[in-house]
VMD Tcl script that builds the backbone (N, CA, C; Angstrom):
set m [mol new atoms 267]
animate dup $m
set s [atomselect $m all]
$s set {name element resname resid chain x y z} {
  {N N UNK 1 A 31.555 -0.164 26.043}
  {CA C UNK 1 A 30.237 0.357 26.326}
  {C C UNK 1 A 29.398 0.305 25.037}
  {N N UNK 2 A 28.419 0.032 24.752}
  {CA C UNK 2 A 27.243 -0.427 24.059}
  {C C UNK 2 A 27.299 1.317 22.875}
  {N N UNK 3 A 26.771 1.243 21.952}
  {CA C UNK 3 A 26.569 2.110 21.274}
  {C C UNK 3 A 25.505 3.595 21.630}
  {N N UNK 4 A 24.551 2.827 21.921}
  {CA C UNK 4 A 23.343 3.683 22.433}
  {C C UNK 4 A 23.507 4.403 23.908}
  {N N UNK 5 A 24.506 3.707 24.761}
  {CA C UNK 5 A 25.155 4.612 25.373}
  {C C UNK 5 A 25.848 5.669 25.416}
  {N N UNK 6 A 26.711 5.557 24.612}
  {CA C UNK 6 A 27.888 6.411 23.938}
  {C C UNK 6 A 27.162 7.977 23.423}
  {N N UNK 7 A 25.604 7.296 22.282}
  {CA C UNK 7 A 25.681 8.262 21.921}
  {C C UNK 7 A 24.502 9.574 22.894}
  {N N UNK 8 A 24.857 11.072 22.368}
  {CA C UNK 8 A 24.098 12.152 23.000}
  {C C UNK 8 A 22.498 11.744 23.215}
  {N N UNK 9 A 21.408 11.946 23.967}
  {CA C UNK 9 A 19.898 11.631 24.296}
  {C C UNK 9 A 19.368 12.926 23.844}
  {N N UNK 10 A 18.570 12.898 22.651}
  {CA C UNK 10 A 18.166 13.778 22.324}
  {C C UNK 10 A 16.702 13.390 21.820}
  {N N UNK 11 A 15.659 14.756 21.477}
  {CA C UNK 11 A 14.987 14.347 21.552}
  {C C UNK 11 A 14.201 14.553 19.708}
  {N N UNK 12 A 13.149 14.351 19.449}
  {CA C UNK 12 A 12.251 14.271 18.354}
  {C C UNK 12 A 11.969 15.808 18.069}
  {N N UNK 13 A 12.641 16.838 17.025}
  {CA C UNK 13 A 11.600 17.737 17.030}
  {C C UNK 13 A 11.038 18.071 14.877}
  {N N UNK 14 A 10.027 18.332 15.132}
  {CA C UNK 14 A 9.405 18.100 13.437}
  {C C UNK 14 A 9.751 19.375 13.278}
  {N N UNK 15 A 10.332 19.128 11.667}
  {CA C UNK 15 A 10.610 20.015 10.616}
  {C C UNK 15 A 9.754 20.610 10.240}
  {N N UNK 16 A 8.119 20.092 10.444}
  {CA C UNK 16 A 6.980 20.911 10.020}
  {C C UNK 16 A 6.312 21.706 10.869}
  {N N UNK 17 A 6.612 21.593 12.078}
  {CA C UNK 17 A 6.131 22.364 13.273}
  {C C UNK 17 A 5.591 23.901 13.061}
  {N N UNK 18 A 6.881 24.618 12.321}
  {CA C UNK 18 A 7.229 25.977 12.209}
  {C C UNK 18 A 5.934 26.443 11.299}
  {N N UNK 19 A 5.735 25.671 10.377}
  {CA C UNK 19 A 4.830 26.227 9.568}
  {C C UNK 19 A 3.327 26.051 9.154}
  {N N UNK 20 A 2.972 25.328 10.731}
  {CA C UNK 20 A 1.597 24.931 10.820}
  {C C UNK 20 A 1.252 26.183 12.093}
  {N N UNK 21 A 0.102 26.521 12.021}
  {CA C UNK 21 A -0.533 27.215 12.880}
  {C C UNK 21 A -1.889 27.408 12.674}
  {N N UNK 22 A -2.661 27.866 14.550}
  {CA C UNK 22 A -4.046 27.691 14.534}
  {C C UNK 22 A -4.488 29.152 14.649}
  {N N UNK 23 A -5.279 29.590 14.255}
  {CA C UNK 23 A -5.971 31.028 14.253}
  {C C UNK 23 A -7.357 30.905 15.302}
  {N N UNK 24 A -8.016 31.438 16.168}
  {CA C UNK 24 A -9.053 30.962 17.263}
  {C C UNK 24 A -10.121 32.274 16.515}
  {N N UNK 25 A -11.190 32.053 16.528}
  {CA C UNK 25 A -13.015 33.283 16.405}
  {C C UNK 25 A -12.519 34.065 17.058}
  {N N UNK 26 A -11.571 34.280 18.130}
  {CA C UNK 26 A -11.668 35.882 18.777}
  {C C UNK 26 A -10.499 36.342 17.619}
  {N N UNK 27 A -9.600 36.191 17.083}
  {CA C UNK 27 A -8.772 36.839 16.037}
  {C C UNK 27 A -8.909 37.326 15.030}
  {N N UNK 28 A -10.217 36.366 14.561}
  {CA C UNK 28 A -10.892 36.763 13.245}
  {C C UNK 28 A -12.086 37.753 13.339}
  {N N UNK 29 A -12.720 37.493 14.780}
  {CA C UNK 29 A -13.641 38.419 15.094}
  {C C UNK 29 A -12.884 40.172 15.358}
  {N N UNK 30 A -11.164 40.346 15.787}
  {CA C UNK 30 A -10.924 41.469 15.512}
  {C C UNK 30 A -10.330 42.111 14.232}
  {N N UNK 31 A -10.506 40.918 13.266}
  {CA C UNK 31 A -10.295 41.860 11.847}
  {C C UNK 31 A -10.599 42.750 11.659}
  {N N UNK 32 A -10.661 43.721 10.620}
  {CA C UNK 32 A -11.373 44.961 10.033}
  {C C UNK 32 A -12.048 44.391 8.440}
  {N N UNK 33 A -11.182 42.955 8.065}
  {CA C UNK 33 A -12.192 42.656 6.887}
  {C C UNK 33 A -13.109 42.026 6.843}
  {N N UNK 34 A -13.928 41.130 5.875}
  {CA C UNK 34 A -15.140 40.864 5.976}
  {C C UNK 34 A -14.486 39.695 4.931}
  {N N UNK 35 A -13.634 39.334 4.538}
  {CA C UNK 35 A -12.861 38.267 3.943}
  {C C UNK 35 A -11.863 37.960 4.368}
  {N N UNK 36 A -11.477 36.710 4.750}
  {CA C UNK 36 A -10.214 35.838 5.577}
  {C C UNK 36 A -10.103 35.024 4.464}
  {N N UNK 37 A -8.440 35.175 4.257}
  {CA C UNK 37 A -7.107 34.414 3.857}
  {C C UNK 37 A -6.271 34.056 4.509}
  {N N UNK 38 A -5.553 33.235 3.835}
  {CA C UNK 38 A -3.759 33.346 4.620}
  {C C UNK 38 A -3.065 34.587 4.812}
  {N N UNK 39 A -3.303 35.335 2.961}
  {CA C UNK 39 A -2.389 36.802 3.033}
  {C C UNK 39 A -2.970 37.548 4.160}
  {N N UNK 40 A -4.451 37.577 4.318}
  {CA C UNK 40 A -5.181 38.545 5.040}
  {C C UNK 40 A -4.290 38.865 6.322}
  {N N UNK 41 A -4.455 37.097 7.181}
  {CA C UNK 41 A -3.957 36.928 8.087}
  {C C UNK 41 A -2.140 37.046 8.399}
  {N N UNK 42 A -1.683 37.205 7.539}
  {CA C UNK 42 A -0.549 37.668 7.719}
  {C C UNK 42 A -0.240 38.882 7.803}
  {N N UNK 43 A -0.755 39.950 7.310}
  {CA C UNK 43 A -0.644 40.944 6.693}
  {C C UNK 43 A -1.200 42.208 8.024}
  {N N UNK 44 A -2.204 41.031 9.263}
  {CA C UNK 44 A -2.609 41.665 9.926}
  {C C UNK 44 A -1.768 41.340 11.083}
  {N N UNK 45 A -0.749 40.408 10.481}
  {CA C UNK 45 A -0.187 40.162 11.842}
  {C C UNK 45 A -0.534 38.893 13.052}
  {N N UNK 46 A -1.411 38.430 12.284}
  {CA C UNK 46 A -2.111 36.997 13.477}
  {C C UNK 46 A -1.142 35.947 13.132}
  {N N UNK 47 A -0.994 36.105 12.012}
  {CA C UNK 47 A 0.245 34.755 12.167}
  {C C UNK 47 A 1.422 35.050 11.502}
  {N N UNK 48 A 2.443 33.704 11.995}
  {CA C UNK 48 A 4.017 33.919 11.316}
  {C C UNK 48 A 3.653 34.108 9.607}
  {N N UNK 49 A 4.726 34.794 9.445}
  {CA C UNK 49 A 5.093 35.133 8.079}
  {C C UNK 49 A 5.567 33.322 7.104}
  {N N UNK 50 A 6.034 32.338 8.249}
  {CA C UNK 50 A 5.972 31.450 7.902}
  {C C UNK 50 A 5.431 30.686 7.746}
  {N N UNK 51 A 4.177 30.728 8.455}
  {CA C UNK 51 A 2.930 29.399 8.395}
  {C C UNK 51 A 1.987 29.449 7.036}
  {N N UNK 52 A 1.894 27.903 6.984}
  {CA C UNK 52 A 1.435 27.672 5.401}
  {C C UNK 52 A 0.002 26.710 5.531}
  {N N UNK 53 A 0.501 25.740 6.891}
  {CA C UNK 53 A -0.964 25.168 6.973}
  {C C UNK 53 A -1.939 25.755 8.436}
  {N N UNK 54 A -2.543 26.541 7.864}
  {CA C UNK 54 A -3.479 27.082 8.996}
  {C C UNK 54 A -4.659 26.400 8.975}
  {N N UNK 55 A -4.989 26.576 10.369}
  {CA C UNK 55 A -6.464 25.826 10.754}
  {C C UNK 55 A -7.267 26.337 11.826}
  {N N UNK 56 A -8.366 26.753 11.568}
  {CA C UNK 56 A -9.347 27.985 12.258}
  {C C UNK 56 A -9.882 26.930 13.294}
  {N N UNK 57 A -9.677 27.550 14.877}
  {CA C UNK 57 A -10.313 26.540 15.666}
  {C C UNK 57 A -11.538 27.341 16.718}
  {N N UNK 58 A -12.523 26.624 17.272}
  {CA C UNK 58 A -13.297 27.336 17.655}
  {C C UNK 58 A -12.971 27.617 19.507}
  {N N UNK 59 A -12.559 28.542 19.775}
  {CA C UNK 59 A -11.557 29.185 20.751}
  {C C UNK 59 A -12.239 30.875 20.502}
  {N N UNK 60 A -13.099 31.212 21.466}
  {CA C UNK 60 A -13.551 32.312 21.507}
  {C C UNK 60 A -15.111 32.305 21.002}
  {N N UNK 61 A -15.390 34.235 20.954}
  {CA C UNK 61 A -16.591 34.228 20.179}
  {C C UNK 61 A -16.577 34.778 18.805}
  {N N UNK 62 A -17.313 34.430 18.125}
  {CA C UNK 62 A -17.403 35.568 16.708}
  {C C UNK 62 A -18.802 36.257 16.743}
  {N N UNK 63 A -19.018 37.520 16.435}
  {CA C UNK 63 A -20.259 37.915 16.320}
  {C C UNK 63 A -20.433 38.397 15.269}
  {N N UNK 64 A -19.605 38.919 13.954}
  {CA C UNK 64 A -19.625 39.058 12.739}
  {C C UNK 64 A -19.579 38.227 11.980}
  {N N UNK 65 A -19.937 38.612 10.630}
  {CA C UNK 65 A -20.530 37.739 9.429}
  {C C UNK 65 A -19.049 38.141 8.699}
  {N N UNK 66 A -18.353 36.612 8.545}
  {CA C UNK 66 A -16.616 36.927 7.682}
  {C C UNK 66 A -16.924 35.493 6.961}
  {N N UNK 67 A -15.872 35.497 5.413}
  {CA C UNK 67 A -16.419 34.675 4.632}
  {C C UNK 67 A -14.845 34.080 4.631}
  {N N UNK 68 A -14.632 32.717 5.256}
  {CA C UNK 68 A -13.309 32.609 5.300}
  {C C UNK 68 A -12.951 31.243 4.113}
  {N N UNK 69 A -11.974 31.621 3.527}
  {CA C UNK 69 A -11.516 31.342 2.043}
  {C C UNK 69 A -9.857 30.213 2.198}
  {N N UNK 70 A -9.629 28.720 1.589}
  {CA C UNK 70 A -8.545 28.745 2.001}
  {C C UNK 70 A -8.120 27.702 3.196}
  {N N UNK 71 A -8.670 28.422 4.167}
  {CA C UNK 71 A -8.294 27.582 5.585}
  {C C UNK 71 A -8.874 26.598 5.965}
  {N N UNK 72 A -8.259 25.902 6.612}
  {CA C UNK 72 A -8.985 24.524 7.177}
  {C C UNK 72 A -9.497 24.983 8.218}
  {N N UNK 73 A -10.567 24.396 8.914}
  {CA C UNK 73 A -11.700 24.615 9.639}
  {C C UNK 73 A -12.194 23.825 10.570}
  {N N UNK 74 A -12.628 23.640 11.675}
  {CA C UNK 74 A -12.932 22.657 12.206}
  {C C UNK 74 A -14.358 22.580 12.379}
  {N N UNK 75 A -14.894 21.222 13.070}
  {CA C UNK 75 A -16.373 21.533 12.705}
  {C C UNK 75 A -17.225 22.512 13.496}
  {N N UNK 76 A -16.747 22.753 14.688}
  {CA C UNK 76 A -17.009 23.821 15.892}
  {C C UNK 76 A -17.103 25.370 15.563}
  {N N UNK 77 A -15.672 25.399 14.924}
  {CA C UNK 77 A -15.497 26.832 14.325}
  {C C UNK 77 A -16.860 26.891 12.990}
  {N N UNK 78 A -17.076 26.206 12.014}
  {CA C UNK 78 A -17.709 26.286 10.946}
  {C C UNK 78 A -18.871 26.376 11.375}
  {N N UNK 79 A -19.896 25.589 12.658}
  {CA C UNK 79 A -21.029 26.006 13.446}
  {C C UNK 79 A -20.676 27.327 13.505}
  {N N UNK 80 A -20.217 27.685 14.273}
  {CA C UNK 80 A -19.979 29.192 14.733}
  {C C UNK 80 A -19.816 30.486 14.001}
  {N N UNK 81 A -19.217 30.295 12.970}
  {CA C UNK 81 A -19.149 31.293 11.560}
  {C C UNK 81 A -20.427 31.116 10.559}
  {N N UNK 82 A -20.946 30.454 10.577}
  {CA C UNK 82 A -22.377 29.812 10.137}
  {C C UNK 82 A -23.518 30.837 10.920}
  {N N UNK 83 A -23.357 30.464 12.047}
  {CA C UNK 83 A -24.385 31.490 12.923}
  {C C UNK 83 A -24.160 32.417 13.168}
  {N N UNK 84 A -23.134 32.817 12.576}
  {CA C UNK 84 A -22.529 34.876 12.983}
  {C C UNK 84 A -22.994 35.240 11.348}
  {N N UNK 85 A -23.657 34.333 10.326}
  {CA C UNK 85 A -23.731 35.109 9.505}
  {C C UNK 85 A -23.255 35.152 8.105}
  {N N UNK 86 A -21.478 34.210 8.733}
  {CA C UNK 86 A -21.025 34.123 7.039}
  {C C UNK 86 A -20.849 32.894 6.746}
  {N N UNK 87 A -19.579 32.662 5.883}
  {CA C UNK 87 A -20.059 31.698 5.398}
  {C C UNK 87 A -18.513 30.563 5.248}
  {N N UNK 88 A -18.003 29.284 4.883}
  {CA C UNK 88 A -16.599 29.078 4.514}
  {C C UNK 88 A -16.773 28.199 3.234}
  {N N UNK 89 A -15.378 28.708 2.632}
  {CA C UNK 89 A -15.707 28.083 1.141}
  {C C UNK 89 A -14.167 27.269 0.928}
}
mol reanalyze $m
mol bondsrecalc $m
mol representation Tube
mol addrep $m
């Protein structure tokens, strides 16, 4: 029997998976700060203790002015934090 038979069918899973994650405007809109980080966001609990590449997507509303520091951004979300007021650097 052929090799590729023989062996188990398994499938593809990434080593980087674990430590990417997306944060959405309604999460950041229930902060209590007025500055967004990574620590922030950990610290409040929105994301794993393991995620390293975060990326703010526009998923919800924001109606506060938050100055978010750090994170990647998309262009939807950055409209949207723009017109609530603050600002991303």
């Amino acid at each position: 029997m052929p090799l590729q038979r023989r062996l188990p069918k398994r499938g593809f899973k990434s080593l980087n998976a674990t430590f990417k994650a997306e944060v959405r405007l309604s999460d950041l809109n229930g902060l209590a700060v007025g500055e967004v980080d990574l620590l922030t966001l950990k610290q409040a609990g929105v994301l794993s203790v393991l995620a390293r590449d975060v990326r703010v997507i526009a998923s919800g509303e924001i109606t506060k002015a938050v100055t978010v520091k750090g994170l990647k951004v998309t262009a939807g979300a950055k409209a949207a934090i723009e017109a609530a007021g603050g600002s991303v650097a």
